[in-house]
mmCIF file of the N, C-alpha and C atoms, coordinates in Angstrom:
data_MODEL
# 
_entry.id   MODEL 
# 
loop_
_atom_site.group_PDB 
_atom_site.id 
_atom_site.type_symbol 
_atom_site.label_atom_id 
_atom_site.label_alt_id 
_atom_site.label_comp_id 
_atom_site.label_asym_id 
_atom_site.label_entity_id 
_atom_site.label_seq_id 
_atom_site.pdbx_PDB_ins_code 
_atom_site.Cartn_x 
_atom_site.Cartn_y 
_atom_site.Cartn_z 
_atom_site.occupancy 
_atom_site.B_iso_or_equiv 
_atom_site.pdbx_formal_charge 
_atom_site.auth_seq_id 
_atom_site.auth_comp_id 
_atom_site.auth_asym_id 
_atom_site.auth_atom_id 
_atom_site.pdbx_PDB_model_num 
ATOM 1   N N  . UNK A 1 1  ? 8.212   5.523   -19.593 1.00 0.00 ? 1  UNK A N  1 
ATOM 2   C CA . UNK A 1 1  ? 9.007   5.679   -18.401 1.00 0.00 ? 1  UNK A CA 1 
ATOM 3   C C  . UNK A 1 1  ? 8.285   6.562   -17.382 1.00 0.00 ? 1  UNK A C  1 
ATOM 4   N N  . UNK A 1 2  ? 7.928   7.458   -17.525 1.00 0.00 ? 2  UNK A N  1 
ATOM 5   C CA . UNK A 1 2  ? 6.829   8.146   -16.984 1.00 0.00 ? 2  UNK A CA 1 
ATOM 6   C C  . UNK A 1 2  ? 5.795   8.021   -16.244 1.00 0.00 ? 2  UNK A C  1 
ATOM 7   N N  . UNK A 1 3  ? 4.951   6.956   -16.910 1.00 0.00 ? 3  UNK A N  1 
ATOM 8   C CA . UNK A 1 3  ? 4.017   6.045   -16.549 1.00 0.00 ? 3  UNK A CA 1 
ATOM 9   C C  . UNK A 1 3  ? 4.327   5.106   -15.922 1.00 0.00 ? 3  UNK A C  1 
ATOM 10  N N  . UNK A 1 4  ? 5.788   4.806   -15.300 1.00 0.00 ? 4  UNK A N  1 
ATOM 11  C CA . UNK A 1 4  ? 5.784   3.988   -14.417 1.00 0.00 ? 4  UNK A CA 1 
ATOM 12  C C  . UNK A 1 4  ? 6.241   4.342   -12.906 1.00 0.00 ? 4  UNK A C  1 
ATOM 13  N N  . UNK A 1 5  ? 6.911   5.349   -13.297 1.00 0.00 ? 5  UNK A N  1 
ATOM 14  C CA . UNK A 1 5  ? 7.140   6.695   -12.260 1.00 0.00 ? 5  UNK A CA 1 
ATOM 15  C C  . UNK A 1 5  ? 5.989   6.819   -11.366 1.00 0.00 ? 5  UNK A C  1 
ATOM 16  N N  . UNK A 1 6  ? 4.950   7.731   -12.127 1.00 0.00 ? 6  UNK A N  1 
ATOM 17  C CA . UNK A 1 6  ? 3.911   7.721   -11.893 1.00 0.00 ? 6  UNK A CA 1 
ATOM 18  C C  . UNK A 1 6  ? 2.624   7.220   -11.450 1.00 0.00 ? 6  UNK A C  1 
ATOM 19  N N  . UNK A 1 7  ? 3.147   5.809   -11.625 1.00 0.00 ? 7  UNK A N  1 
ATOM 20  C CA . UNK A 1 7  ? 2.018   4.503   -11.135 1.00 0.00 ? 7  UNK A CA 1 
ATOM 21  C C  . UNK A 1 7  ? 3.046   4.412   -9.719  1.00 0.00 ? 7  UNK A C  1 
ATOM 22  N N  . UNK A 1 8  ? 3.869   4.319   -9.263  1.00 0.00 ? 8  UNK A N  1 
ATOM 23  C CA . UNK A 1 8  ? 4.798   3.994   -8.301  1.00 0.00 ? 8  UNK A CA 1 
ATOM 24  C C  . UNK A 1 8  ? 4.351   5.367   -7.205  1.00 0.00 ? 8  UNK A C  1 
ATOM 25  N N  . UNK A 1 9  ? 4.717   6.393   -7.268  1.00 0.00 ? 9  UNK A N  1 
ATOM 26  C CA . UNK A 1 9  ? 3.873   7.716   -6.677  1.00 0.00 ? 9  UNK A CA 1 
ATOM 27  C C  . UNK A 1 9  ? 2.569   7.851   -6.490  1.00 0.00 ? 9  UNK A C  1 
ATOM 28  N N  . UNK A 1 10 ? 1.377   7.026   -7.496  1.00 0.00 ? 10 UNK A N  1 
ATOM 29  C CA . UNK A 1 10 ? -0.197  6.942   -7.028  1.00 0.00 ? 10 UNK A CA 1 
ATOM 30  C C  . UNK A 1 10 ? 0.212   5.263   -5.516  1.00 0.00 ? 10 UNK A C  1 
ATOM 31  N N  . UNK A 1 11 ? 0.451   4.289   -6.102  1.00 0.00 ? 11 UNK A N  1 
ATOM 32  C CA . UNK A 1 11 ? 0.898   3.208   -5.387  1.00 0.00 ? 11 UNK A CA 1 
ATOM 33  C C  . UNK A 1 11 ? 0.939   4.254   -3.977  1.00 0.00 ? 11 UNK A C  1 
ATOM 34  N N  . UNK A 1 12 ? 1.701   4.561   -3.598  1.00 0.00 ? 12 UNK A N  1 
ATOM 35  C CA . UNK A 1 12 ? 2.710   5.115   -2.293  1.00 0.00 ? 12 UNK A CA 1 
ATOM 36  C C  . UNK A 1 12 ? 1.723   6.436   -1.863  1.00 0.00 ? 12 UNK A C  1 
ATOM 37  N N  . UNK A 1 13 ? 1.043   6.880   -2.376  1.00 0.00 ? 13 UNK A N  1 
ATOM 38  C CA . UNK A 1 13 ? 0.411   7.893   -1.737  1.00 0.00 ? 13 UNK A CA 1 
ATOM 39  C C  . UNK A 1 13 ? -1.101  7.231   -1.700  1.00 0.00 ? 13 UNK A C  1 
ATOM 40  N N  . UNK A 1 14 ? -1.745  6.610   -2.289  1.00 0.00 ? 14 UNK A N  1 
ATOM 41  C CA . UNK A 1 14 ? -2.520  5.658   -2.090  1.00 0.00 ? 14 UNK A CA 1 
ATOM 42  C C  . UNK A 1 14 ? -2.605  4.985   -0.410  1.00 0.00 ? 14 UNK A C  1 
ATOM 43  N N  . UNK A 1 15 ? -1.266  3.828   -0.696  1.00 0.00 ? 15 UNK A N  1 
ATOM 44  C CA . UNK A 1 15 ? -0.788  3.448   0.513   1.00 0.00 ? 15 UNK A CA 1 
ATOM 45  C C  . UNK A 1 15 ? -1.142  4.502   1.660   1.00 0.00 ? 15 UNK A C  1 
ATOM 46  N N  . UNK A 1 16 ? -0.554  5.721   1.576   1.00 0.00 ? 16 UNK A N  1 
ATOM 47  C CA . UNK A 1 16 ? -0.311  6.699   3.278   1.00 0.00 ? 16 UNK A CA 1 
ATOM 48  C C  . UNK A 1 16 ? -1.877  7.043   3.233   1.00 0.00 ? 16 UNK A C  1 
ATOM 49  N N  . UNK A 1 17 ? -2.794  7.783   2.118   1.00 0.00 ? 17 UNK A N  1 
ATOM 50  C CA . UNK A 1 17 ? -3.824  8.009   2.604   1.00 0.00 ? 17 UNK A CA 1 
ATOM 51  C C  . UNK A 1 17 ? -4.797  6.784   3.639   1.00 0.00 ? 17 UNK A C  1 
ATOM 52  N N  . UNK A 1 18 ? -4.456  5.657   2.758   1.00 0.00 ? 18 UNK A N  1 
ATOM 53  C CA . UNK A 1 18 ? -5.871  4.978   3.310   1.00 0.00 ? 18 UNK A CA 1 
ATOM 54  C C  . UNK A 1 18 ? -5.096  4.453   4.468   1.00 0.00 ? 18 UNK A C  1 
ATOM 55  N N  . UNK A 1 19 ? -3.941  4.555   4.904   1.00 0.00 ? 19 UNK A N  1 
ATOM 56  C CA . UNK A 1 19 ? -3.772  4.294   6.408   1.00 0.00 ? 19 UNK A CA 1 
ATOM 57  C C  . UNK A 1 19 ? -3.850  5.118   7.137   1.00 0.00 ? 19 UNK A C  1 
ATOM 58  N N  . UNK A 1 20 ? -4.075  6.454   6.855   1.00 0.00 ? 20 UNK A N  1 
ATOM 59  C CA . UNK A 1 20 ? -4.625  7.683   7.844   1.00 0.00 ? 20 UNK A CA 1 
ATOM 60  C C  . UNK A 1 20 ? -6.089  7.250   7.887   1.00 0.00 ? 20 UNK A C  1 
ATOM 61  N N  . UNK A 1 21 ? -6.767  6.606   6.899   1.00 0.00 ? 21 UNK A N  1 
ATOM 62  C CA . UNK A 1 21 ? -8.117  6.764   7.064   1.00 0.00 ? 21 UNK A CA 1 
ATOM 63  C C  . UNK A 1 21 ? -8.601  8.454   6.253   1.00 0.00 ? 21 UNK A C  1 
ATOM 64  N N  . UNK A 1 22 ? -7.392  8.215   5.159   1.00 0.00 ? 22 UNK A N  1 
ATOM 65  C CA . UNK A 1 22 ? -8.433  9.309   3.958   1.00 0.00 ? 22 UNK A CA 1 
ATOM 66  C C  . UNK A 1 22 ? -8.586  8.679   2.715   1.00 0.00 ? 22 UNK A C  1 
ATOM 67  N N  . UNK A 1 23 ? -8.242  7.569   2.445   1.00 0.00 ? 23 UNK A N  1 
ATOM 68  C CA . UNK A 1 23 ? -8.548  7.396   0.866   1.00 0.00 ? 23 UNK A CA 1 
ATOM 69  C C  . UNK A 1 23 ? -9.642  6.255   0.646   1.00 0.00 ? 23 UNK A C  1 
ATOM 70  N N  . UNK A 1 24 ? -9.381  5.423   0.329   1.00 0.00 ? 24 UNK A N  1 
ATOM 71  C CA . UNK A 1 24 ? -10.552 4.740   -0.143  1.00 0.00 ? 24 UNK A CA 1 
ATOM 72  C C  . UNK A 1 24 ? -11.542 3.788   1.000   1.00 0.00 ? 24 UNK A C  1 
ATOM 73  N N  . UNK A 1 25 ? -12.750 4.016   1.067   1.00 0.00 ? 25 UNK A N  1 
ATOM 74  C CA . UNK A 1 25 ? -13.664 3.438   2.259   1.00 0.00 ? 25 UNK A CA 1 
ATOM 75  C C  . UNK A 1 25 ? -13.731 2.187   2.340   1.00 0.00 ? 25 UNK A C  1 
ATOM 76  N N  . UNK A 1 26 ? -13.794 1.457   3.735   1.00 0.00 ? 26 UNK A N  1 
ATOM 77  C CA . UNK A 1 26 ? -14.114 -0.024  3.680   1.00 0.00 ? 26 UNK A CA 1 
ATOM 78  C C  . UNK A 1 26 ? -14.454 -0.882  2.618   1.00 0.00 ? 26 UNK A C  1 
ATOM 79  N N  . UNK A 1 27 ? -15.297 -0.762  1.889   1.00 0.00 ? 27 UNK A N  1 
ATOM 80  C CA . UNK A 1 27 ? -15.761 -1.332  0.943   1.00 0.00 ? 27 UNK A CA 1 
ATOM 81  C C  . UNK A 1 27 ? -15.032 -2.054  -0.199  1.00 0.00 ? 27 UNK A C  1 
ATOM 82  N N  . UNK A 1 28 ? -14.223 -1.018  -0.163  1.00 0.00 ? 28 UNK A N  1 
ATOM 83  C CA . UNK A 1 28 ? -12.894 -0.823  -1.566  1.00 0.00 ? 28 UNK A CA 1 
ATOM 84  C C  . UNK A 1 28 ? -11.571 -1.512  -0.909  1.00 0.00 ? 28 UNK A C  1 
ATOM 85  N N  . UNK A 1 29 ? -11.605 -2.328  -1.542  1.00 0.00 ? 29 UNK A N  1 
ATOM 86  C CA . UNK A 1 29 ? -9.941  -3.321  -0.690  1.00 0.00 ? 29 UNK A CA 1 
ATOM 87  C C  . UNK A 1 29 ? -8.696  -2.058  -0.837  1.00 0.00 ? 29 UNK A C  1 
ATOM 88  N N  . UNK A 1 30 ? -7.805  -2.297  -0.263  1.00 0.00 ? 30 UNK A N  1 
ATOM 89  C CA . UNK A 1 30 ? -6.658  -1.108  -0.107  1.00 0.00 ? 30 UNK A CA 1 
ATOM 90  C C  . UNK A 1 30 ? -5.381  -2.083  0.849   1.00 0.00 ? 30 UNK A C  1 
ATOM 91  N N  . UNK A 1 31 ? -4.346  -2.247  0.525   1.00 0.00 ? 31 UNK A N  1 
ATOM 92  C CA . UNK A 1 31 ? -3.259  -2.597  0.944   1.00 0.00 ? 31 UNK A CA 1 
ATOM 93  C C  . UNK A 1 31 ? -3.075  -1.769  2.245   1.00 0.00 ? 31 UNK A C  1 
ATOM 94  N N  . UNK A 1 32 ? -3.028  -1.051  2.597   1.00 0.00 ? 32 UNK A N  1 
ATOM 95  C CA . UNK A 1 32 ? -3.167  0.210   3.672   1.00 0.00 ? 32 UNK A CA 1 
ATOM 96  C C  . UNK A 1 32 ? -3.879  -0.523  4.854   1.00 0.00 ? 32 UNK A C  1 
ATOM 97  N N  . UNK A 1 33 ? -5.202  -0.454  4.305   1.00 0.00 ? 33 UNK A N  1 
ATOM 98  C CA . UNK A 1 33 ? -6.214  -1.094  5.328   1.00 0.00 ? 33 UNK A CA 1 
ATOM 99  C C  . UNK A 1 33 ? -6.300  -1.859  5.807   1.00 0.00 ? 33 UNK A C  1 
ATOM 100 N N  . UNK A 1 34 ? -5.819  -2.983  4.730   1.00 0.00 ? 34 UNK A N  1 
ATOM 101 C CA . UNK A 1 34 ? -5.346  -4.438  5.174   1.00 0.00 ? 34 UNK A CA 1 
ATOM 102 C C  . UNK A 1 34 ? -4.090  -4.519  6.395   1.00 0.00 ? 34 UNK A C  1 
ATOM 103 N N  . UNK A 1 35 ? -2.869  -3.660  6.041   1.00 0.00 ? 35 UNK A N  1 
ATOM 104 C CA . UNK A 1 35 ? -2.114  -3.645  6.777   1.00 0.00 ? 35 UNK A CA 1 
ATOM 105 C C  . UNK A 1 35 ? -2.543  -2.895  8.263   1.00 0.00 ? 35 UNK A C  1 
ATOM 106 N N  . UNK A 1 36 ? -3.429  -2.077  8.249   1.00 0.00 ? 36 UNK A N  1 
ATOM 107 C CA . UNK A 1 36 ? -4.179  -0.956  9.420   1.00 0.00 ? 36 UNK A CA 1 
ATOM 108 C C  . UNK A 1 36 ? -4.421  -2.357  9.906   1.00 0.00 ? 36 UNK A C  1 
ATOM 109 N N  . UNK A 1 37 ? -5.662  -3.320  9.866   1.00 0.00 ? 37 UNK A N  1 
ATOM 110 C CA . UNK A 1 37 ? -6.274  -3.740  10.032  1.00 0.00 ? 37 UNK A CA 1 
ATOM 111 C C  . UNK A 1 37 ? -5.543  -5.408  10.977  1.00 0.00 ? 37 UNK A C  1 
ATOM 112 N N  . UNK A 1 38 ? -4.117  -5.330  9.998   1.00 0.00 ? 38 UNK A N  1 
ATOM 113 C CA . UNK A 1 38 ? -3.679  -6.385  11.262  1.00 0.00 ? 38 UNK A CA 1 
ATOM 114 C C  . UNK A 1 38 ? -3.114  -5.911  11.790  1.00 0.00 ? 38 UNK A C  1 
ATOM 115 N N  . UNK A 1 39 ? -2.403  -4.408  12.098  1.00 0.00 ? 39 UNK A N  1 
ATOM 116 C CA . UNK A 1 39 ? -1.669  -3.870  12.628  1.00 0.00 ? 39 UNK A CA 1 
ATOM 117 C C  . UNK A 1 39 ? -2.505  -3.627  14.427  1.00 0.00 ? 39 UNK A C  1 
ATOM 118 N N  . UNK A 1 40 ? -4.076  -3.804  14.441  1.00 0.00 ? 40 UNK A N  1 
ATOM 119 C CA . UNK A 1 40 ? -4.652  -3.505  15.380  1.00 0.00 ? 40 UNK A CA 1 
ATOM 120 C C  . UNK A 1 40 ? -4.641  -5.150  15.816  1.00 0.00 ? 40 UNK A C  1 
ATOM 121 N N  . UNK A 1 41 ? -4.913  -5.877  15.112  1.00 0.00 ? 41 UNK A N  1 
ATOM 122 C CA . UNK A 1 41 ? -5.432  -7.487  15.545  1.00 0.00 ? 41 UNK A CA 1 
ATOM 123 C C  . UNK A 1 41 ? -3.917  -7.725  16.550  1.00 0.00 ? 41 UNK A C  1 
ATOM 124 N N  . UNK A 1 42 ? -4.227  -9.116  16.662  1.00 0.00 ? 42 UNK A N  1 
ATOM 125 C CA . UNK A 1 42 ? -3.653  -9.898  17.944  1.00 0.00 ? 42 UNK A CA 1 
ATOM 126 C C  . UNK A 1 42 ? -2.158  -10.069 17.215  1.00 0.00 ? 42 UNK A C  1 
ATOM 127 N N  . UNK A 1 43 ? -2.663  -9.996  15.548  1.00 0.00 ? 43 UNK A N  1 
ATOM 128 C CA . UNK A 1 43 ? -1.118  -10.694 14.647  1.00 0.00 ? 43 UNK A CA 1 
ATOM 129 C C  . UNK A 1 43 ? -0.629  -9.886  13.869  1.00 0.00 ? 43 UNK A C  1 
ATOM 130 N N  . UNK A 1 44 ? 0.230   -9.435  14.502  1.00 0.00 ? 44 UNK A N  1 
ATOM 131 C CA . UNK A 1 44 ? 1.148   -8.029  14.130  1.00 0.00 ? 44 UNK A CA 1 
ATOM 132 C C  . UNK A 1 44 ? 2.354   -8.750  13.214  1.00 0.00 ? 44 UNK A C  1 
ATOM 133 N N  . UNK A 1 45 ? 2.710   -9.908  12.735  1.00 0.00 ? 45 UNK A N  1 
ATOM 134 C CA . UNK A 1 45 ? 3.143   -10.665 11.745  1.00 0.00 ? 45 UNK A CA 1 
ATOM 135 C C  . UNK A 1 45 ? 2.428   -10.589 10.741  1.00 0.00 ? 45 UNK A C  1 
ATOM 136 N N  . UNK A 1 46 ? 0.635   -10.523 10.539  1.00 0.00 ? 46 UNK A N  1 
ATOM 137 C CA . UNK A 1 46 ? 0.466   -10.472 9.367   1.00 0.00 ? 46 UNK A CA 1 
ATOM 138 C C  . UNK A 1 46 ? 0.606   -9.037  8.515   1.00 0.00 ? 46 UNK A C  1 
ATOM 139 N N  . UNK A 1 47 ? 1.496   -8.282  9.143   1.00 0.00 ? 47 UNK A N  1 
ATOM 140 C CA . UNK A 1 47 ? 1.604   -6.814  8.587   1.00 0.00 ? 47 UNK A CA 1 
ATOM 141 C C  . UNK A 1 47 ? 2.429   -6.788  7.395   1.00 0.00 ? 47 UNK A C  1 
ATOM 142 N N  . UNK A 1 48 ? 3.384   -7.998  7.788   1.00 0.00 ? 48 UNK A N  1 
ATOM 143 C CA . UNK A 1 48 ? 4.511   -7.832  7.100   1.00 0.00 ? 48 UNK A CA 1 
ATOM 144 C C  . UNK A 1 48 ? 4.369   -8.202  5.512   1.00 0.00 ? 48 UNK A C  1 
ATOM 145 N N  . UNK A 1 49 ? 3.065   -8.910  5.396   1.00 0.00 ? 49 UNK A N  1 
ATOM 146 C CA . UNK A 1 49 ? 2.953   -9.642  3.972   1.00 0.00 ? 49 UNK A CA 1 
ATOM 147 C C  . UNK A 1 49 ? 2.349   -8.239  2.905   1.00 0.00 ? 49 UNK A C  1 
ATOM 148 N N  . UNK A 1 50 ? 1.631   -7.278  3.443   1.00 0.00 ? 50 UNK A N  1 
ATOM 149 C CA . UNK A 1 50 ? 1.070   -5.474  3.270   1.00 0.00 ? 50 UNK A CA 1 
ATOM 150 C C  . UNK A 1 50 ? 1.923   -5.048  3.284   1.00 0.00 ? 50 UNK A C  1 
ATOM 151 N N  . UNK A 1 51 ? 2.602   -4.839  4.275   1.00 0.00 ? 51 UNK A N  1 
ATOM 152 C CA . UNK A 1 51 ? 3.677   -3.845  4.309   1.00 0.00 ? 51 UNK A CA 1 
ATOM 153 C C  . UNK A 1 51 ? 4.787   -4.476  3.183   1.00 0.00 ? 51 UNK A C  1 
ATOM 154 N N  . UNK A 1 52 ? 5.268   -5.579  3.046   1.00 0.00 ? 52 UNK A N  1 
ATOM 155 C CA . UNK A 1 52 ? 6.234   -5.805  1.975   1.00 0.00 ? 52 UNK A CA 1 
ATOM 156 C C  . UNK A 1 52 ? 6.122   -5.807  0.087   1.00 0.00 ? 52 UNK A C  1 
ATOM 157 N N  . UNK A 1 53 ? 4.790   -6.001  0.039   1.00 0.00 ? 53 UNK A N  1 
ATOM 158 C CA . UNK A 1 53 ? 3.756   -5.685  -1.205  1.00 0.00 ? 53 UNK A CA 1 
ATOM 159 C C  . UNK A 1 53 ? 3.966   -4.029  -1.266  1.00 0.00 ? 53 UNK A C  1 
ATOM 160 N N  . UNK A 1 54 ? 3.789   -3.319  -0.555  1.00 0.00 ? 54 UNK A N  1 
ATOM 161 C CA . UNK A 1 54 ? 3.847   -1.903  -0.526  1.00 0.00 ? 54 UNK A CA 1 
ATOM 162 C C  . UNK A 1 54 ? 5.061   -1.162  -0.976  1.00 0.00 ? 54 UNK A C  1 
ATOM 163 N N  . UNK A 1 55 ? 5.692   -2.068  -0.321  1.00 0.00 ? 55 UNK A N  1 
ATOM 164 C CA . UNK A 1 55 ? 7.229   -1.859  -0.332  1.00 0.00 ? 55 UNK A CA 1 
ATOM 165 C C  . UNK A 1 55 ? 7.970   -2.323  -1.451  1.00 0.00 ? 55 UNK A C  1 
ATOM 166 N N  . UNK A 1 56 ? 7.791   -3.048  -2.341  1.00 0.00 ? 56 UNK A N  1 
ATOM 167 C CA . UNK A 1 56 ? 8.006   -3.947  -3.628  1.00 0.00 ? 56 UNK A CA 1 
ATOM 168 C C  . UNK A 1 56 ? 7.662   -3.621  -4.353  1.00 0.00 ? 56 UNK A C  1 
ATOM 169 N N  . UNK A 1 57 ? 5.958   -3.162  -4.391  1.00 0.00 ? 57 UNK A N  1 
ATOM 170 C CA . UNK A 1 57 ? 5.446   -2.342  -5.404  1.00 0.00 ? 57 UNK A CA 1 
ATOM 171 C C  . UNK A 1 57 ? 6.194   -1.293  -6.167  1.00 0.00 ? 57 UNK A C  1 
ATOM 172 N N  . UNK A 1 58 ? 6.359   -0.434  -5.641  1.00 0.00 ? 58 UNK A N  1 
ATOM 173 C CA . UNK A 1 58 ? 7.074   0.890   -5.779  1.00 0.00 ? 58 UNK A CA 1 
ATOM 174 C C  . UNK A 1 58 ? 8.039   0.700   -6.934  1.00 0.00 ? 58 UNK A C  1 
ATOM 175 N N  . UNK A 1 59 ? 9.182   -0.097  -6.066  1.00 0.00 ? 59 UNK A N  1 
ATOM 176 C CA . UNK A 1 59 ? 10.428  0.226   -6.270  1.00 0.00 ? 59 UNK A CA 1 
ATOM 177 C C  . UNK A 1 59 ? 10.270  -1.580  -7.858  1.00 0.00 ? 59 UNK A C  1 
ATOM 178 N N  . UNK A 1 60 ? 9.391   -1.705  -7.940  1.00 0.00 ? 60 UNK A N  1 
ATOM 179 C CA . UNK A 1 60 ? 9.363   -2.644  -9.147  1.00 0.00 ? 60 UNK A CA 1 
ATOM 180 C C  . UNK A 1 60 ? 8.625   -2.123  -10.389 1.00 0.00 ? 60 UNK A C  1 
ATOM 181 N N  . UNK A 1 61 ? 7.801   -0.506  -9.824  1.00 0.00 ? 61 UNK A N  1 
ATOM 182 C CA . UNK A 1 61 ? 7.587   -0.385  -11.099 1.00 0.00 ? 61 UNK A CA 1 
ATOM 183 C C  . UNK A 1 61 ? 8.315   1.086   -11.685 1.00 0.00 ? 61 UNK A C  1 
ATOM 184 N N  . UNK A 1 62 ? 9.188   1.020   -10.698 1.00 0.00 ? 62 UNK A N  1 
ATOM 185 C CA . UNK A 1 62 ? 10.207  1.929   -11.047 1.00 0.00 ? 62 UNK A CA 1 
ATOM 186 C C  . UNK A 1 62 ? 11.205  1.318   -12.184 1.00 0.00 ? 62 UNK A C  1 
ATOM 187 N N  . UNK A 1 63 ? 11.569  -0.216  -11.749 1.00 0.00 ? 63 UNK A N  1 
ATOM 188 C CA . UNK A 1 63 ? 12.454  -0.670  -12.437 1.00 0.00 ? 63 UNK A CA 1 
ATOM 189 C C  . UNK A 1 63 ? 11.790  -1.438  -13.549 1.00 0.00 ? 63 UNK A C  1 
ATOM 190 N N  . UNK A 1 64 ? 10.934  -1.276  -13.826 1.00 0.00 ? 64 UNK A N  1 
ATOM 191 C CA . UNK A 1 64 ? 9.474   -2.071  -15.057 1.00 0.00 ? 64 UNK A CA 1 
ATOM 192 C C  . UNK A 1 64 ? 10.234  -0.455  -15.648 1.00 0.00 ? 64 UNK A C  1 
ATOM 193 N N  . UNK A 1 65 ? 10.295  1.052   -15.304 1.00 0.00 ? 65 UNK A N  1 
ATOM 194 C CA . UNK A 1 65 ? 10.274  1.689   -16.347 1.00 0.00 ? 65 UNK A CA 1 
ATOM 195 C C  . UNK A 1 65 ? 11.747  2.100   -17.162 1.00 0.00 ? 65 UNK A C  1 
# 
């Protein structure tokens, strides 16, 4: 139970760093970035498919524990 707590809290702080542009570098795929990344483009619709993964994540491996 713990461990899923816990995977849900890395998930979500994961998420906020690499959309400030502190956690993991270009190179390294990141849900964050992806969402940064259409959030600047022309298609501010494709945010929603990042942002709802982000958002799902969490609260599914809360209920996985």
């Amino acid at each position: 139970m713990q461990t899923s707590l816990a995977l849900s809290a890395a998930v979500l702080t994961e998420a906020s760093l690499s959309f400030l542009g502190l956690g993991a570098q270009p190179p390294i795929p990141s849900w964050s970035q992806m969402l940064q990344a259409a959030r600047v483009e022309v298609a501010p619709w494709a945010t929603r498919a990042q942002g709802g993964t982000v958002a799902l994540a969490a609260p599914g491996f809360n209920q996985l524990g």
